[in-house]
C-alpha positions in Angstrom: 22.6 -33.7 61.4 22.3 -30.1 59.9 18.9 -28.8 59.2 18.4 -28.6 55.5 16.1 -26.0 54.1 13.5 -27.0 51.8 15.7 -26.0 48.4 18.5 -28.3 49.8 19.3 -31.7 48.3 21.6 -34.6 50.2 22.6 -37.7 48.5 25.0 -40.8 49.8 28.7 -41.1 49.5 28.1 -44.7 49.9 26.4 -47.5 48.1 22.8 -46.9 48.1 20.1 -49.3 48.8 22.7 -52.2 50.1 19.9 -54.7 50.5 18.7 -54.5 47.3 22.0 -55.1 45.3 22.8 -58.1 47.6 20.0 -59.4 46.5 20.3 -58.7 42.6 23.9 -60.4 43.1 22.2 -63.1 44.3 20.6 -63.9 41.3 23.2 -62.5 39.0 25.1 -65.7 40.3 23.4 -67.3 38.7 23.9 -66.6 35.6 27.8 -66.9 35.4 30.1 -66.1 31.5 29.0 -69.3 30.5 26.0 -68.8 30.5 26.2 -65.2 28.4 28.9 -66.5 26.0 26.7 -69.7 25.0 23.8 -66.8 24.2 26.6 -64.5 22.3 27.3 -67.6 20.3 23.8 -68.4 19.4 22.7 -64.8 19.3 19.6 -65.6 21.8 17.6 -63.9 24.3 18.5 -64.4 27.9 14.6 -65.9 29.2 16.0 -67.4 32.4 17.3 -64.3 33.0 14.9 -62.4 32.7 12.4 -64.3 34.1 14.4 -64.1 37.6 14.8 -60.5 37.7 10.8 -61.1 36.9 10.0 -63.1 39.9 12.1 -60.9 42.4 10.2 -58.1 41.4 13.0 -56.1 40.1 11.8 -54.6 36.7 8.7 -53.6 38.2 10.9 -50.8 40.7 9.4 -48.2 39.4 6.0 -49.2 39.0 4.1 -47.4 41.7 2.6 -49.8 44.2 -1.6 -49.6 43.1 -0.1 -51.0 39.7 1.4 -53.5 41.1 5.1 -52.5 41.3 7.5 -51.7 44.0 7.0 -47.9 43.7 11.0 -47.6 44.5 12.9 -44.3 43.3 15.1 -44.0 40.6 18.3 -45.0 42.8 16.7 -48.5 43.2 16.2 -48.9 40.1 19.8 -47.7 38.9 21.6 -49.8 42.3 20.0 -52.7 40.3 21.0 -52.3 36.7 24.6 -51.1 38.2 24.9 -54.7 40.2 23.6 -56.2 36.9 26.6 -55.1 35.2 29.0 -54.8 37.9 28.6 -59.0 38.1 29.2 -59.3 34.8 25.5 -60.0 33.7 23.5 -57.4 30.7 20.6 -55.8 31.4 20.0 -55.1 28.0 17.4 -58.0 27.8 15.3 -56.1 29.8 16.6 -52.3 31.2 13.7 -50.8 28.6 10.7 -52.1 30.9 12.1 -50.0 33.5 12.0 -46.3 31.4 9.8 -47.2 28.6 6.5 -47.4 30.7 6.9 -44.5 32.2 5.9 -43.0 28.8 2.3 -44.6 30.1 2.7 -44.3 34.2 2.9 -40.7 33.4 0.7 -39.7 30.3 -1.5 -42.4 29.8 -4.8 -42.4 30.9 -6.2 -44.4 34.0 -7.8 -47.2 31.3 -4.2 -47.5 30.3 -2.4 -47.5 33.3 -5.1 -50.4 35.0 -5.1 -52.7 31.6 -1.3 -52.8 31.1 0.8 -51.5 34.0 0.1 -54.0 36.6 0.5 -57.1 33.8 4.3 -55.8 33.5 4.8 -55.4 36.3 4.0 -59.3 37.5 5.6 -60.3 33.7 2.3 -61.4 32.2 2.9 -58.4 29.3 6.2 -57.3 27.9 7.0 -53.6 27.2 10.5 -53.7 26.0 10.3 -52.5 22.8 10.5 -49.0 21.6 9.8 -48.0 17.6 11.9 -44.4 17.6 14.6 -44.7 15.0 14.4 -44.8 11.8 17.0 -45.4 8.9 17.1 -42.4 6.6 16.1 -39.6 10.2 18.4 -41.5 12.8 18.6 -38.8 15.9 16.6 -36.3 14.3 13.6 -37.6 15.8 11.4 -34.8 14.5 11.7 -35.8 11.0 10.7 -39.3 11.4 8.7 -40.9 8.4 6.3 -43.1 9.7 2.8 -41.8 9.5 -0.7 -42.5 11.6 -3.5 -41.2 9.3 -7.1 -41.2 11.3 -9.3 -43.3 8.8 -12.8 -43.7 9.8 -12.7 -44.7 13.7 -8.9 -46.2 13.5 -5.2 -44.9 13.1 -3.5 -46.6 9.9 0.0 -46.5 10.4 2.6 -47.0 7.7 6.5 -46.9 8.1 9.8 -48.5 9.2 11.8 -48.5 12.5 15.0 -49.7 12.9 17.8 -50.7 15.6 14.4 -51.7 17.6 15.4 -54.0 20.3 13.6 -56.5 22.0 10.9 -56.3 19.8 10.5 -60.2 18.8 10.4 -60.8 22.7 7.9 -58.3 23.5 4.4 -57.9 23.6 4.0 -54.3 23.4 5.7 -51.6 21.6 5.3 -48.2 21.7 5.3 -46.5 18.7 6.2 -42.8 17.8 5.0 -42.1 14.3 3.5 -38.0 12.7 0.0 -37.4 13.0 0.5 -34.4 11.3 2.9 -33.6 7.8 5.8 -32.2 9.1 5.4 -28.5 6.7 1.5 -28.0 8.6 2.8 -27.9 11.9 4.7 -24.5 13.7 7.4 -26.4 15.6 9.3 -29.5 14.3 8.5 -31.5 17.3 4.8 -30.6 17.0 2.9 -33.8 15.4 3.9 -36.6 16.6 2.0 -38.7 18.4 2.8 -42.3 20.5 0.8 -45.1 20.6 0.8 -48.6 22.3 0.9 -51.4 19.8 0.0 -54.9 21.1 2.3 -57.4 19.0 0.9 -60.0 19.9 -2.2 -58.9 17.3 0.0 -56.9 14.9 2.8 -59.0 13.7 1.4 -60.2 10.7 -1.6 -57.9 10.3 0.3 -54.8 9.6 3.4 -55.5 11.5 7.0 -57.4 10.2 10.1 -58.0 12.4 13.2 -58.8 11.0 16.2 -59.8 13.4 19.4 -57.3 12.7 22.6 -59.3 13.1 24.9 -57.0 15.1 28.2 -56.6 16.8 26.8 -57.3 20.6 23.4 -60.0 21.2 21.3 -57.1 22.1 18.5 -58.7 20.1 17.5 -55.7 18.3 15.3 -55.7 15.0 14.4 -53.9 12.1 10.3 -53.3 12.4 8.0 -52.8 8.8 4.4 -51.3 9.1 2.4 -51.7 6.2 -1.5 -50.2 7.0 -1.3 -51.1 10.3 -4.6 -50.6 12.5 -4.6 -49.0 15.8 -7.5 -48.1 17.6 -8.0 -44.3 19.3 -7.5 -46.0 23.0 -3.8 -47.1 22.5 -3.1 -43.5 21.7 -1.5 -42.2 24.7 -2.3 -39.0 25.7 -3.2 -35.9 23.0 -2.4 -36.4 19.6 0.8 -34.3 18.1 2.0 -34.1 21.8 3.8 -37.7 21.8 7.4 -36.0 21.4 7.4 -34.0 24.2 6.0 -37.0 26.3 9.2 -39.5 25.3 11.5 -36.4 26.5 10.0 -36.6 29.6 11.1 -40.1 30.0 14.2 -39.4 28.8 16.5 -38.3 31.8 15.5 -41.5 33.5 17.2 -43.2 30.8 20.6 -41.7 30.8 20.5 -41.7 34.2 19.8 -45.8 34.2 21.8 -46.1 31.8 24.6 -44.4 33.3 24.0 -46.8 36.2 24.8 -50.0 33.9 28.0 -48.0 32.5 29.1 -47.5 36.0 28.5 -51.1 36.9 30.6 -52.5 33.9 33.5 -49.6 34.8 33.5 -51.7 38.4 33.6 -54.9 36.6 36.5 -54.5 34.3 38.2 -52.7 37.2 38.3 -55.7 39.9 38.6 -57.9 36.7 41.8 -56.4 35.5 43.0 -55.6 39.5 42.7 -59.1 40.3 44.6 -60.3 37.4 47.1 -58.2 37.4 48.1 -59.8 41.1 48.2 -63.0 39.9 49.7 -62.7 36.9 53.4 -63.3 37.3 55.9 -62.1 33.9 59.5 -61.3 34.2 59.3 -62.8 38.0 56.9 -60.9 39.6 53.2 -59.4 38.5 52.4 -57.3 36.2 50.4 -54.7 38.5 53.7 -53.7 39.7 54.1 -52.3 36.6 53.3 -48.6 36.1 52.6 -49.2 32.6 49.6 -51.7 34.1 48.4 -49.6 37.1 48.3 -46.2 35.6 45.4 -47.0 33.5 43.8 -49.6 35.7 44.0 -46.2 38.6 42.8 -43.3 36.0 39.7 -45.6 35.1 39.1 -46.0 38.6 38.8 -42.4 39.5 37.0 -41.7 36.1 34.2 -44.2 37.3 34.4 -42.5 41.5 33.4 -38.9 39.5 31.0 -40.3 37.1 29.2 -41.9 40.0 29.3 -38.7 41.9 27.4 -37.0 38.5 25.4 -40.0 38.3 24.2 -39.6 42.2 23.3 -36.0 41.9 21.2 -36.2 38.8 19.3 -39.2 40.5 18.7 -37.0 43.5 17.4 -34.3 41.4 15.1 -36.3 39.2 13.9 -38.0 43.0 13.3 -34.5 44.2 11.4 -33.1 40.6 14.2 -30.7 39.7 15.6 -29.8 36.7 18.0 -32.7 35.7 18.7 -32.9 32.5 21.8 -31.1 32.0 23.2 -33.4 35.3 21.3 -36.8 33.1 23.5 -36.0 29.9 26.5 -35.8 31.6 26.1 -38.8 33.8 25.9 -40.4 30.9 28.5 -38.8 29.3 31.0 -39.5 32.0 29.6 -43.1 33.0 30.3 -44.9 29.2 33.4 -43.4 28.5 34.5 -44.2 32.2 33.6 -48.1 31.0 34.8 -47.5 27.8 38.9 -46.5 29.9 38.0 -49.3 31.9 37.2 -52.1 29.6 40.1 -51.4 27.5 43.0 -51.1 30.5 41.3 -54.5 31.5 41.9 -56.1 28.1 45.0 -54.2 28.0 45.8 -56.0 30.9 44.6 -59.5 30.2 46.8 -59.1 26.7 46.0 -62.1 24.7 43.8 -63.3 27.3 41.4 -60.6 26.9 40.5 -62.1 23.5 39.5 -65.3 24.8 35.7 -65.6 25.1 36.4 -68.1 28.3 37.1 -65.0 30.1 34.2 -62.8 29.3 36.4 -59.6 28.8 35.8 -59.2 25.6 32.1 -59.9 25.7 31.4 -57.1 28.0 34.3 -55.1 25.9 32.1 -55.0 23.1 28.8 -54.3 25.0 30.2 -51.1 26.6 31.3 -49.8 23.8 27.3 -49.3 22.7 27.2 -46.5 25.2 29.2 -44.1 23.3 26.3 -44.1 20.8 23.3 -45.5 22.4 20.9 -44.2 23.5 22.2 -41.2 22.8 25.8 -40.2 21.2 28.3 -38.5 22.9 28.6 -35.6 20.5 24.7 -35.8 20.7 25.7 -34.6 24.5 28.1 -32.1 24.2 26.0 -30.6 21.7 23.3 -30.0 24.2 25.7 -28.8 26.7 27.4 -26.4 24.6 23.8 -25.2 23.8 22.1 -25.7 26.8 24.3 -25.3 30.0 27.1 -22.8 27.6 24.6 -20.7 26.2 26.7 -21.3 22.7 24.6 -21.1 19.1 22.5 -24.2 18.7 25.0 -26.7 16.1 22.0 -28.1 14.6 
């Protein structure tokens, strides 16, 4: 073994954390297409599911151990989403808890972190939802409409978020709304604050949730605050700074979320591999056709590189470094490797591929969400053109 200096990062050619996606496939057993497609059908959350992730511990990876949690690095926590996926199970139900409290492990204060953290991480409290987006500001964050005005010895908060998932099966939210009018502040990000929002209190004191009917069951909601009290201890951290604090969270995310791309790349790969040996046309099977393999190989070595980007960026984040140009394009590369993937694989199922008893077209249509969520793909090359290029900011 070479002596590494200090500045020197090493990361696996191998699976990680072997152990710990046995174990996740274990459970993912479980839950086989039936199960998913009889929740597509009835646009309903996956509880059981959930709940077993819950009980093995697994959503709490990256709790730190005093809160309760597992204290496991990033790569655990991505080796399970990825195994999630790569069995043909969604981890959309639940993949938030993961990145979403570490909004609060990291800025929140210790009142905080001792009255919520180590309730999520047994499953007593849900954090799952998020209230970013809204209609009329979409991406542009900064411009967001939803306003906290400190009245007396409260926050009242009035606005609207949309494309808010989880947010009927959650018990907390946290909530990004302007503290300060956008034209009295010196930087557009300057502001904005984030607050924890108990649900369980709010929805119908200041807090409506309407279900959004969508193309994938990813249980996501449209969320309408109408004088909506918050006391000054679910504010986390300084006011205005709240904006800065979700970017800090947000590298974690692609990087977990490039982790469940990879997983469903893997899936559609072996799906599409294994049928196209056993399907027999013409007198012999289709995968020894060129017209089948060629995409079924280019997906494949599309998903070997994006899990080489996704691998760095995790060891980077691991190690405290600078990862954010490494996050995007993890990202980038991980969905539309899926995205080659899942279509070959229907391609190669042909009028199977539409039949829900397969699942193909189930995870077909949930891939697809990663070219725009959480972030777009032009959203990405924008910031490397600006970022890693040095070319004029686009917007």
């Amino acid at each position: 073994m070479p002596n590494l200096h200090d500045d020197q990062l090493s990361m696996s050619l191998e699976d990680d954390w072997p152990d710990i996606r046995d174990a996740v496939a274990k459970v993912c057993v479980r839950f086989d297409n039936d199960y998913w497609m009889k929740l597509d059908h009835e646009s309903e959350y996956p509880t059981e599911f959930v709940d077993a992730l819950t009980e093995g511990g697994y959503l709490a990876s990256l709790i730190p151990e005093e809160y309760g949690g597992t204290g496991l690095p990033i790569s655990a926590a991505g080796a399970i989403l990825e195994t999630i996926h790569k069995s043909g199970c969604n981890a959309g139900a639940c993949h938030a808890q993961m990145y979403t409290m570490g909004t609060l492990l990291r800025h929140g204060s210790e009142e905080q972190k001792q009255r919520y953290l180590p309730a999520i991480a047994s499953g007593e409290l849900r954090l799952q939802a998020f209230g970013v987006t809204e209609p009329t500001t979409g991406s542009d964050t900064t411009q967001l409409k939803t306003r906290a005005v400190w009245e007396g010895n409260q926050y009242v908060v009035n606005g609207q978020k949309v494309w808010t998932s989880r947010a009927l099966q959650s018990d907390l939210m946290l909530l990004l709304a302007r503290t300060s009018p956008a034209d009295q502040v010196k930087r557009r990000s300057d502001g904005i604050s984030v607050f924890i929002v108990d649900l369980r209190e709010a929805v119908g004191k200041g807090v409506e949730i309407r279900k959004l009917d969508a193309m994938i069951n990813h249980n996501t909601t449209e969320v309408f605050i109408d004088n909506l009290k918050v006391p000054p201890e679910n504010l986390i951290g300084d006011e205005g700074k709240g904006f800065r604090y979700i970017l800090d969270g947000m590298n974690a995310e692609r990087i977990l979320i490039a982790s469940e791309a990879l997983g469903d790349a893997k899936y559609f790969i072996r799906r599409a591999c294994e049928y196209a040996n056993e399907r027999v046309v013409f007198g012999a099977p289709i995968g020894k056709n060129q017209g089948v393999q060629f995409p079924i190989a280019r997906a494949y070595a599309e998903t070997v590189a994006a899990e080489l980007m996704t691998k760095k960026a995790a060891a980077l984040f691991e190690h405290e470094r600078n990862c954010g140009a490494e996050a995007n394009m993890a990202k980038l590369l991980a969905s539309e490797a899926a995205w080659h993937a899942g279509d070959s694989c229907m391609q190669t199922f042909g009028g199977f591929g539409f039949a829900r008893e397969y699942g193909i077209e189930r995870k077909w249509r949930e891939c697809r969400l990663f070219q725009t969520a959480p972030i777009s793909t032009n959203m990405i090359l924008a910031y490397i053109a600006q970022h890693v290029l040095g070319l004029p900011r686009s917007y």
